[in-house]
N, C-alpha and C positions, 0 to 999 in steps of 0.2 A: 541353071539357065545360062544361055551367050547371049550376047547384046548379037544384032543384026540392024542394018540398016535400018529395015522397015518396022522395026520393032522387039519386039522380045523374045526366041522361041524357047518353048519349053523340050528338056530333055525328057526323054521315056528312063526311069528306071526300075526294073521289074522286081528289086530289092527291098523298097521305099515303100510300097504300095502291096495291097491285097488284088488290086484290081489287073491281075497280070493271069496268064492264063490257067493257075494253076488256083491262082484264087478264085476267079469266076465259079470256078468246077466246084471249089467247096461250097460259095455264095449260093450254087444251084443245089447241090444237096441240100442243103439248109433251108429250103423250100419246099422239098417235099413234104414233108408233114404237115405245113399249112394248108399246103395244095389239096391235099390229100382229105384232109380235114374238112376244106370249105367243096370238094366233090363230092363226099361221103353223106356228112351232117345238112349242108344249106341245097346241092343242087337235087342230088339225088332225092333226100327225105321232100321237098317242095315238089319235085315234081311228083312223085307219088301221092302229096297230098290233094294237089291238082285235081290228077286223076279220079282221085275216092271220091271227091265232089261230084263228078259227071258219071259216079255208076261203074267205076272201077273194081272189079271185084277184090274185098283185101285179102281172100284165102286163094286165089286165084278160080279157075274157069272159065266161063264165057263172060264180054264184055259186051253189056247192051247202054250203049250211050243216052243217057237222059237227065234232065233238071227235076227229076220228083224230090229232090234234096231239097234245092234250091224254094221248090213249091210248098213244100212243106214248112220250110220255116220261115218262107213269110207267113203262111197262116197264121201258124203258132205266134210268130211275134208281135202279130196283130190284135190278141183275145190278154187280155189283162188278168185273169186266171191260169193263165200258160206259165211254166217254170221261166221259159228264157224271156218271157213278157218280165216279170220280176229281179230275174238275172240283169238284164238290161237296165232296169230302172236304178237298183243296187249299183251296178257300175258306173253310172253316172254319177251319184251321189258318191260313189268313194272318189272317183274324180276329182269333183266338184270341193270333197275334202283336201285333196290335193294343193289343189291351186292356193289354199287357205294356207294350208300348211307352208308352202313354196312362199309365198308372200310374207308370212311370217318370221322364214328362216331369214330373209331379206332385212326384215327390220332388225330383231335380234342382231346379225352380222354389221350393220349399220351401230348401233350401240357400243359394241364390242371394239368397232372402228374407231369409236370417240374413247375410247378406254374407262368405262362406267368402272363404279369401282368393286374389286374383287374380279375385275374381267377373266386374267387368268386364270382362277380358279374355276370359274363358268364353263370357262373352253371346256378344263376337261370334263368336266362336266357332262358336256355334251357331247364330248369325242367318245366318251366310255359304251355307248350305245352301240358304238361300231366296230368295238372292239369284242366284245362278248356276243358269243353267240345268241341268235334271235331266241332258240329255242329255248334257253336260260330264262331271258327276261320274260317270255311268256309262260314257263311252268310257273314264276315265281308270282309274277301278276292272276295268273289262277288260282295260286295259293292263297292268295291275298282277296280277292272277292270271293272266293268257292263257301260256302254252308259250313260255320262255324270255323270258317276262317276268322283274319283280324278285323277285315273290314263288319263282318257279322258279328264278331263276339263287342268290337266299341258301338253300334248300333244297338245291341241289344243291350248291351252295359249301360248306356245313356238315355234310350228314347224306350227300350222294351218293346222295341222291333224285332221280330226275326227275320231278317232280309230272304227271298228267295231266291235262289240259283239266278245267276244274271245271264251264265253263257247255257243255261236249259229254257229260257224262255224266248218264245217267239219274239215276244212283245219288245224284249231289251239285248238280245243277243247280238244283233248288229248295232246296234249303238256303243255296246259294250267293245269289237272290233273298231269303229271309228274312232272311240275315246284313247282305243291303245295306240292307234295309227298315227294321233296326232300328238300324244302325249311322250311316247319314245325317245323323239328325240329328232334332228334336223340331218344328222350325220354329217359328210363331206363337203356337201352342198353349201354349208354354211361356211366352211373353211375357204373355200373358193371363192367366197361373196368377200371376203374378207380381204382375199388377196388382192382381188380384184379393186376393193378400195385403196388398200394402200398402194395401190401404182398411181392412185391419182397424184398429181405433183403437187406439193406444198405451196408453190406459191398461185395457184388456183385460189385454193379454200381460205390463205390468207387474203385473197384480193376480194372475196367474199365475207370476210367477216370486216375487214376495215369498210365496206360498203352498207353497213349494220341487217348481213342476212341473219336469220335465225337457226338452229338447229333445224325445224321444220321445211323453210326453205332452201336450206343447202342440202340438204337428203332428197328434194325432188328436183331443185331446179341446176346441181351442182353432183352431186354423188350419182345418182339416179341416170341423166344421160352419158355420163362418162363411163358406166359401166352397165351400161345398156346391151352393149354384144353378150358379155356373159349371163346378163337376165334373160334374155331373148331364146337364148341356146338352151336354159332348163327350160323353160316354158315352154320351146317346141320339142323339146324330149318329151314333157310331160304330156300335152298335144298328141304326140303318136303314139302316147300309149294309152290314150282315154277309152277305148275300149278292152284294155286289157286289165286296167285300175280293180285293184283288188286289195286284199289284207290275209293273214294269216289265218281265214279259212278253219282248214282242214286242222289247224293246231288247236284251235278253238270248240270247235264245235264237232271234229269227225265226219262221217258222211252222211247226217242229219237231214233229214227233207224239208224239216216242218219247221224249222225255226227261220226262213225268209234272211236268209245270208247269205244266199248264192251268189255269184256275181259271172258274166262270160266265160272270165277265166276259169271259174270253178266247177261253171256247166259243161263246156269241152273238156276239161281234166274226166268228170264223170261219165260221157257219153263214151270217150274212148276207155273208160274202164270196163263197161258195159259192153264194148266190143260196138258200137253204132258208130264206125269211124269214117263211113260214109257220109253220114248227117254233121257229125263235129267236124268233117273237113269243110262242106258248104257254108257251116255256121262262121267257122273263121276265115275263108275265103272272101265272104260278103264284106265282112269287118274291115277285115286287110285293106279293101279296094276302098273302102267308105273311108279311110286315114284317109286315102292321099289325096285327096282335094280339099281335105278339112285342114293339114298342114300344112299345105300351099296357100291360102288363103289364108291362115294364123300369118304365117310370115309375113306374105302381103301388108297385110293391116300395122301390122309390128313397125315394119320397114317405115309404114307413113308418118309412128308418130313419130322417130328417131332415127335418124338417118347413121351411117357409119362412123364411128368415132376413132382416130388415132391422133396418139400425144406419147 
């Protein structure tokens, strides 16, 4: 830098810096593969899926423009004996287990926040889940409920039960997915609820407890808004993907009809195995468009009870 009268000006040095013209050039190469990537994967595969919706032929031929996709599955999802009538209802409810979950990880992280005792070792605890692959802990949990597993052999050791197959019956098969969903574990999420408390400031929560709040009330009416952006931000992640809310399926149970475990996700997965990729584009098409006003509207509501916080 030279001083000037009017102030300060800065020298160019093309040595100092990447942003000179030989850097630019590499900064653009270094783009291509994302470029490339988000043209290939997001614009091109969307726009074809578009298309499949309105009668787009997938093998190619002639194209006759029409909503009998779209007609079709509203009938269908209108009769309560319909697969994606079931699919639908299933989604919701994994959902719905969601939000449970997500509220949970919340409090748990809060706990962890005050440093309950054995905290540390809780973490890992609960980090281990994210660490080992999914399909582990689910071979291992099948092993564990399957016929003349542990859970069968201490049942029939003690009561002279023989338990039946939980992930082969209709009746318990999706309950048996929800119980895994929620039982798993919180993974990251929790970590980040975490951090997010400790940037509250100390002398906050000290001017709250000389005030005589309790544990109860400094976790809503203290912890709770001050780290309200970060709860807000999972809750509309999970928001956008309430129709896509699902569980480990296919790991479970195979490509099973009968045991009432389908969920959206797992119905488009199927349609297009089937080759109906006409009908699963319209089905996630409708989906797609029905988030974005149910998002906007979460935020909305969010926004009124807690307004933006910085400290």
């Amino acid at each position: 830098c030279r001083g000037k009268r009017k102030g300060v000006h800065m020298t160019k040095n093309k040595y100092n810096t990447i942003f000179n013209r030989k850097g630019m050039r590499f900064a653009h190469l270094c783009l291509i593969i994302p470029l490339a990537h988000f043209a290939v994967f997001y614009v091109y595969l969307n726009f074809q899926s578009i298309m499949l919706a309105f009668g787009y032929p997938a093998n190619g031929g002639d194209w006759t423009f029409t909503f009998e996709y779209f007609r079709q599955f509203f009938v269908e999802v209108t009769l309560p004996d319909t697969q994606i009538y079931n699919a639908l209802m299933n989604t919701l409810l994994f959902f719905s287990f969601s939000l449970i979950k997500m509220v949970l990880c919340y409090l748990v992280a809060y706990f962890f926040f005050k440093k309950v005792f054995f905290h540390k070792f809780f973490k890992i605890v609960f980090l281990l889940p994210t660490i080992i692959p999914s399909v582990v802990y689910i071979s291992l949990f099948k092993e564990f409920i399957n016929t003349y597993g542990p859970l069968w052999k201490l049942l029939y050791t003690l009561f002279d039960y023989e338990m039946p197959l939980l992930t082969g019956n209709a009746d318990t098969a999706k309950w048996v997915i929800l119980f895994y969903t929620m039982w798993i574990g919180f993974g990251i999420q929790l970590f980040i609820y975490i951090g997010a408390m400790n940037r509250i400031p100390g002398e906050v929560l000290e001017s709250g407890k000389l005030d005589g709040c309790g544990w109860l009330r400094e976790m809503f009416r203290i912890v709770l808004p001050l780290t309200w952006e970060t709860f807000i931000i999972y809750f509309i992640q999970a928001v956008a993907s309430i129709f896509m809310s699902t569980g480990p399926i296919l790991y479970f149970t195979g490509m099973a009809e009968t045991l009432d475990t389908w969920t959206l996700n797992y119905y488009i997965f199927v349609q297009t195995r089937k080759n109906l990729l006409n009908y699963a584009s319209a089905v996630g098409i409708f989906f797609s468009v029905l988030t974005v006003p149910i998002v906007i509207c979460t935020r909305l509501i969010l926004r009124r009870f807690n307004g933006e916080v910085s400290y």
